[in-house]
Structure formats: C-alpha cells, structure tokens
N, C-alpha and C positions, 0 to 999 in steps of 0.2 A: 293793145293787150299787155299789161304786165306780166313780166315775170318772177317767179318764187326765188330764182337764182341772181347769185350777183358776181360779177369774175373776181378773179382771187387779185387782192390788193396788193402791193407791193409792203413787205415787212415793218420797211421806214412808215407807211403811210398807216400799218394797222397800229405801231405803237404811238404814233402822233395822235390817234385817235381817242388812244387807252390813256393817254395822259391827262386828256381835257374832260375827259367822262369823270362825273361829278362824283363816285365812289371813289375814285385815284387822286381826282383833287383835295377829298375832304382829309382821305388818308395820308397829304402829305401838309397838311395844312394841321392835322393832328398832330404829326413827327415835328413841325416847325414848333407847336408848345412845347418840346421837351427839351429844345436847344438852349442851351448856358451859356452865358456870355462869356467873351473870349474873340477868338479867331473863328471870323465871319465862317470860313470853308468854303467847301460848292455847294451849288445852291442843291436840296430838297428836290427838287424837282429831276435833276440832271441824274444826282444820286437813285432816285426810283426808277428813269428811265433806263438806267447802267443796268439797273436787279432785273428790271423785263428784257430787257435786250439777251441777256446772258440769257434766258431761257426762249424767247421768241426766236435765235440763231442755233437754237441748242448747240451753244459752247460750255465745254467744260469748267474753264477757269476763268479766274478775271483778266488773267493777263491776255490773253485771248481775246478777251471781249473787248482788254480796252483799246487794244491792236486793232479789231474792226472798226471800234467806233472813229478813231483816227484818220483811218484810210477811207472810212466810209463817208462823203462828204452829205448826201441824203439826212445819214443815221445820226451825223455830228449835227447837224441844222437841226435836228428836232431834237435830241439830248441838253445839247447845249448851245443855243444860238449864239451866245456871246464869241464860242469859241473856246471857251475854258472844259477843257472834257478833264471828268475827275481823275485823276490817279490811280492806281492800283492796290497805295496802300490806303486811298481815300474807300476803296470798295471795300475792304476788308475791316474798315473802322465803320462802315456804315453798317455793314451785317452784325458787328458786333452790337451797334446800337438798337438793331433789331432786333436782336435776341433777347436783349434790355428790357426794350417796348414790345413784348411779343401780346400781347394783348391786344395793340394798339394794329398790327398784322394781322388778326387772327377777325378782330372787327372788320376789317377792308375786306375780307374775304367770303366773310357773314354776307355783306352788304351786295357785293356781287353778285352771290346764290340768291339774294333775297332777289334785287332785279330781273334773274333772267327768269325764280319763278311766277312774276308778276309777267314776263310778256311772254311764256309757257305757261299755264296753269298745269296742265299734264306733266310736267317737270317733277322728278321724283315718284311717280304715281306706282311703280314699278323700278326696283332695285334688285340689283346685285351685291354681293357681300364679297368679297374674298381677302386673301392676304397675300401678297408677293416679296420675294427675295429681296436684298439690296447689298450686296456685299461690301464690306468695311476697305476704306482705304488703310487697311494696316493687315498687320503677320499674321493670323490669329494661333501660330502654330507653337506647342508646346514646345519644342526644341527648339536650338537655332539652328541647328542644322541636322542631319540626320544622324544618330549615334552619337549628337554632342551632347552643350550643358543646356541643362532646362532653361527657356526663359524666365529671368526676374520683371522684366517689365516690358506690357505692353502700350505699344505706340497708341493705341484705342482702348481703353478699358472698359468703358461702354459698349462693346461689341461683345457679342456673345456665339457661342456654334448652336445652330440650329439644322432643318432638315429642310428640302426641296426637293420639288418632282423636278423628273425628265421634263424637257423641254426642247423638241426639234433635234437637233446631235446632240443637243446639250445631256451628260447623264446626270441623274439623281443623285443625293445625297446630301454630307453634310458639307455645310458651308460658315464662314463665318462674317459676322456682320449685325444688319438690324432687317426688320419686317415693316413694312406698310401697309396698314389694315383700312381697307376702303371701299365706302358706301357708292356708288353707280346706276346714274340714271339709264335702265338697262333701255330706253327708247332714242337719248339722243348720246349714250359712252361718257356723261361728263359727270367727273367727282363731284362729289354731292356731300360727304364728311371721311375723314380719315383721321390716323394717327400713325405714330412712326412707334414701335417698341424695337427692344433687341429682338435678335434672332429666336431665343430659345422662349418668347413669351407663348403662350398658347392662344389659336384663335377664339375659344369658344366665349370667353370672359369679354372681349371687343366687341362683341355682338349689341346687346344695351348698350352702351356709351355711342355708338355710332348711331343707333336709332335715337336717341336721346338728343345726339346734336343734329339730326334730320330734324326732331320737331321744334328745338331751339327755332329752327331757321324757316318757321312753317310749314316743312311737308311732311305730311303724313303717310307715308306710302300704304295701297293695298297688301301687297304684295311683297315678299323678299325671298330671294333664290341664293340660294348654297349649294353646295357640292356637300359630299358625302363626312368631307372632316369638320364639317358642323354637326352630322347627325346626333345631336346627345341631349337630353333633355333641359338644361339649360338654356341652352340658342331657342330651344319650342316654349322654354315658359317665360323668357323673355321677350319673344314676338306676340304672345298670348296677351302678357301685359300691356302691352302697347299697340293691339287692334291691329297687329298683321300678321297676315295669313302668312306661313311658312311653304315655301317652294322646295324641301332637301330630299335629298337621294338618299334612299337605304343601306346603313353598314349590313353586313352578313353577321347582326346577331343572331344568339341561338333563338331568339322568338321568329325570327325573320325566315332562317332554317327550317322551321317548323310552320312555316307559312301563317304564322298567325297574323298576316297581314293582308292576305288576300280577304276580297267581298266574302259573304256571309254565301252560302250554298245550299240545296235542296236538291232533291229527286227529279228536278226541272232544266237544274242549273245553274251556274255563277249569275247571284241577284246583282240586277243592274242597280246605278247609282240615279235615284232620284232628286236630289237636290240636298241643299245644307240650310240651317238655322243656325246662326252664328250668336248669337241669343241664350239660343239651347246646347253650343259647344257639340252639335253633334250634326253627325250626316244620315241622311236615309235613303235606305236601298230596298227595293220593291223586287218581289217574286218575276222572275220572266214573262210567265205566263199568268200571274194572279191568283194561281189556281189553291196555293200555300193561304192558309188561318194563321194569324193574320199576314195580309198580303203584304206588307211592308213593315219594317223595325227600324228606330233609332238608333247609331251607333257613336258614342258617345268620342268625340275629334281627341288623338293623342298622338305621338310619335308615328304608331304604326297605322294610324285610321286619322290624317289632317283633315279639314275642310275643304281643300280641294284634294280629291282621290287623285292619286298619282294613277290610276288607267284612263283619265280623263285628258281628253283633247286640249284644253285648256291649261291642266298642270306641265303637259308637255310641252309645250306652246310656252310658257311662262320658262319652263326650267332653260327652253334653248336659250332665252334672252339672258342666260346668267356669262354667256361669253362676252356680254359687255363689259365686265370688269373686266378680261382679260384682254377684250381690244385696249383699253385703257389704259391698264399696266403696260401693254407696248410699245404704246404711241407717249406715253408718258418718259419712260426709260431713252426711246430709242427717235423720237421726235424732238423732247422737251426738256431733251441732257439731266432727266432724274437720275439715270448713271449712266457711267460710273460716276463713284464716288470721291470729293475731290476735298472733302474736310471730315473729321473727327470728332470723337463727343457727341451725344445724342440729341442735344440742345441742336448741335450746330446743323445735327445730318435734319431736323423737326423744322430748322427754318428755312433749309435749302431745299426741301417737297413743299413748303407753304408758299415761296417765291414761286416755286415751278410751276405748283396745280393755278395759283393765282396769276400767272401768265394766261396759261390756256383759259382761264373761266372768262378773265378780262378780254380778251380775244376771239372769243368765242359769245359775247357780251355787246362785243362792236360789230360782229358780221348780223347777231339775230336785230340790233338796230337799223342796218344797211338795206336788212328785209322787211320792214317797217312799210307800210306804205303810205306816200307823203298824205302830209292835211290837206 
C-alpha cells in the first residue's frame, strides 16, 4: 500500500534536490548569460545555492550563512563540491546582480507557480489577499533623540510610517518600514503573487495587480477572501472584472447601520437565498413559505448583496480559509527569515521576499514531486 506522506528530508538533501530541478537550473543557466568577461568568480550554481540556503536555515545574514555553509560538511558538498564556498562579499555582489536581473528572478519564480500548478490543478482555486508589516532595518524616528534635533537623514528613505493591528502581546499602531501585499493559496498556505510597497501604501489599489499576476501565471481563482479593510468598492469592481467572486466582511457603514444589507423580508419572514446567476450579476431569494406574489425576486450582486450571501454556509466556510494568508505571513517571517530585516532600499527589501517566497515554493516543489507516484 502506498502512502500520501513521505518523512521530512534533511535540509542539505531538499536543497540538493532544488538545485537540479530544471526551473533552478534554467534560472542559473539564464544568470550564466549575463556574466562579463573578466574574473571567472564562484560558480552560478554555488552562488544560488548560498541565496536558498540563507532562507531554507532561516538565517538572517550572509555572514551567518556563510559560517554554516563552512562548518556544514553535508551543505558545503552540495553548494560547492569543489570546496570553494563563496565569500561574503561574494553574496552581497551576487544580490546586487540580482537586483540588476530582476526579471530574470521574478521568471524563476513564475516558472515554479506554473509547475506546482500543473501537478495541483486546484492550486490557487481559492485565495486569500492580505497585507502584513515588515519593519525597516533603520530609525524611522523624527528626532534623534528625545527633545533633540530633528533628523536630516535617514538611514532608509524608502521606508515609510504606516499602521498595524495588534498581534498576540504584540500592540497596535504605528510602525515604520515597508508592507507585503500577498495573494494565498487559501487550501495548501503557499504565495501565489505579491509585492513589497512601503508602509504607508494603501491596500485596496494591490488588489488587481495581484489578481492580474495570478492569471499571468494561469490561475484563475473562484474565489477571494478579505478582511474588512478591503471593504470599498474598488477591491468589488476589481474582482467583478476579473470573474471572482469576492469573500469581504462588512465595514459599519451607515447603509450597513440601517441594515440595508440584510435578505429582503415579508409578513412570513427573512426570504431565504435561492441561488445566483452570475451572468445576471445578481442573487435570488425566494418567500419562506411561497405564499408572497411573486414568490421570489432578483437582487442585483454589490457590496452589500455579493454573490455568495455572507448568511450562507459557504461564504463562511470560504471566509475561514482567509487565515491562510496569515498562516503564511508567519511561517514566512518566522520559518523563512523574511524578518527581521537585515538590508535597505525597497529594491533590496523586493529581492530579499523574492529569494524567500522562492525558497519555500522551490521546496515545497520537491516534497509535491517526492509524492509523485513512481511510473
């Protein structure tokens, strides 16, 4: 009897795997075109295996990383066989080169969404949207000190102050830094599209761009779940355009107040929900008892009346799976050393969540092959 499950590999052995997987090899066989003649350096290969190591260990720095990879005899044989492990300021000249070729990054990454939705079709069928904190490796604070002189320059200029929820002890408020805006496959928790802005960008505008690069990459989801600070007509006529059903919770506006969102009503009763015409942009809800002329009416799908009615089993059902962003956002931070934050400039913080998420995708790329079952 086969089984579904396969034991947890050892680290060395999942990135040895990520390195021969033909989306990693084409993406370093692409970086190998960009090279200028000159001093040979380390090889392409070592250099990419240094960028996944530093997120597959979730270590924060290079200097750290290049400390394990040293001591690590396993992780040094598969990085570098010859023996030659790159340097530190070899990591730090490679991420620059990355950031160069980000393009050429952002394809690798493509190509791995596109594989795992090829051996998931269900992949992306059902998303999550959210935004989470990232705080800047710098000051962001107006003074330098309390009752001194004003800062003339910050160490981060591309950090901006934004806001955040409470989180565990953690309290609310402002913070300073950048925001990562990311799409979530709410059935298996894995990134599916993002983007890095500053802190004080607003989320509702991210909403199309991230659906947009979901179907870049062929998925089309039914479905997308928000929380209540997407509620605003924007995020609804953007999902509208692009054939997906919106999953968001209700701000306490005054229509909302006045319950103009509740089912339509009679002398019977709160009229139940019959079903939707997606077609016809609307829902219909039928008399309790049928006894009402006529017995059911169309209500035309908006903000406060979507296509799937939020008193339905279903809307609820969909809206619990919007904590897969947020298992995502933790396991990413707190698994995948997305932070803290250990570089500056927006560029730099866009390629250090692109190396991260492309860890885990690649990773999680080689365990859905391991479940593969043989020919």
């Amino acid at each position: 009897m086969t089984s579904r499950t396969v034991a947890r590999r050892p680290v060395a052995d999942d990135l040895a795997y990520i390195l021969v997987s033909p989306e990693i090899r084409d993406f370093i066989d692409r970086l190998q075109t960009t090279r200028e003649t000159g001093r040979p350096g380390y090889p392409l290969r070592a250099m990419v295996g240094m960028a996944l190591a530093k997120s597959l260990y979730a270590l924060p720095t290079w200097t750290r990383t290049v400390a394990l990879v040293r001591e690590h005899r396993a992780l040094a044989a598969v990085i570098a066989p010859d023996g030659d492990i790159p340097s530190i300021f070899a990591c730090y000249r490679f991420t620059a080169k990355l950031r160069e070729h980000a393009s050429v990054l952002e394809d690798c990454i493509a190509a791995v969404v596109r594989a795992l939705k090829r051996r998931n079709p269900l992949l992306g069928w059902d998303v999550a949207i959210d935004a989470s904190d990232i705080p800047a490796y710098a000051n962001g604070q107006r003074y330098r000190y309390k009752g001194g002189p004003e800062r003339e320059k910050y160490s981060d200029p591309d950090a901006s102050w934004g806001h955040r929820s409470a989180v565990s002890t953690r309290k609310g408020g402002g913070f300073y830094g950048y925001r990562i805006h990311m799409a979530v496959c709410a059935k298996t928790d894995l990134p599916l599209a993002w983007t890095v802005e500053t802190a004080k960008a607003n989320e509702g505008p991210t909403v199309a761009p991230l659906l947009d690069k979901l179907h870049a990459l062929g998925i089309d989801p039914e479905t997308a779940a928000l929380d209540k600070g997407y509620d605003n007509t924007t995020v609804y006529d953007a999902c509208a355009e692009r054939g997906v059903l919106p999953v968001i919770a209700l701000r306490k506006t005054p229509a909302v107040l006045r319950g103009d969102h509740k089912p339509p009503c009679c002398e019977h009763g709160e009229w139940r929900f019959a079903g939707a015409d997606r077609k016809r942009g609307a829902t219909k809800w039928r008399c309790p008892t049928c006894e009402c002329q006529p017995a059911s009416v169309w209500v035309r799908a908006d903000r406060l009346h979507p296509l799937i009615p939020r008193e339905t089993k279903r809307w609820k059902g969909l809206y619990r799976g919007r904590a897969s962003v947020e298992r995502a956002f933790g396991r990413l931070k707190n698994e995948w050393a997305l932070a803290p934050l250990r570089v500056r400039r927006i560029e730099r913080v866009r390629t250090h969540a692109n190396l991260t998420i492309l860890a885990q995708l690649a990773c999680a790329l080689g365990h859905a092959e391991a479940l593969r079952p043989a020919a």
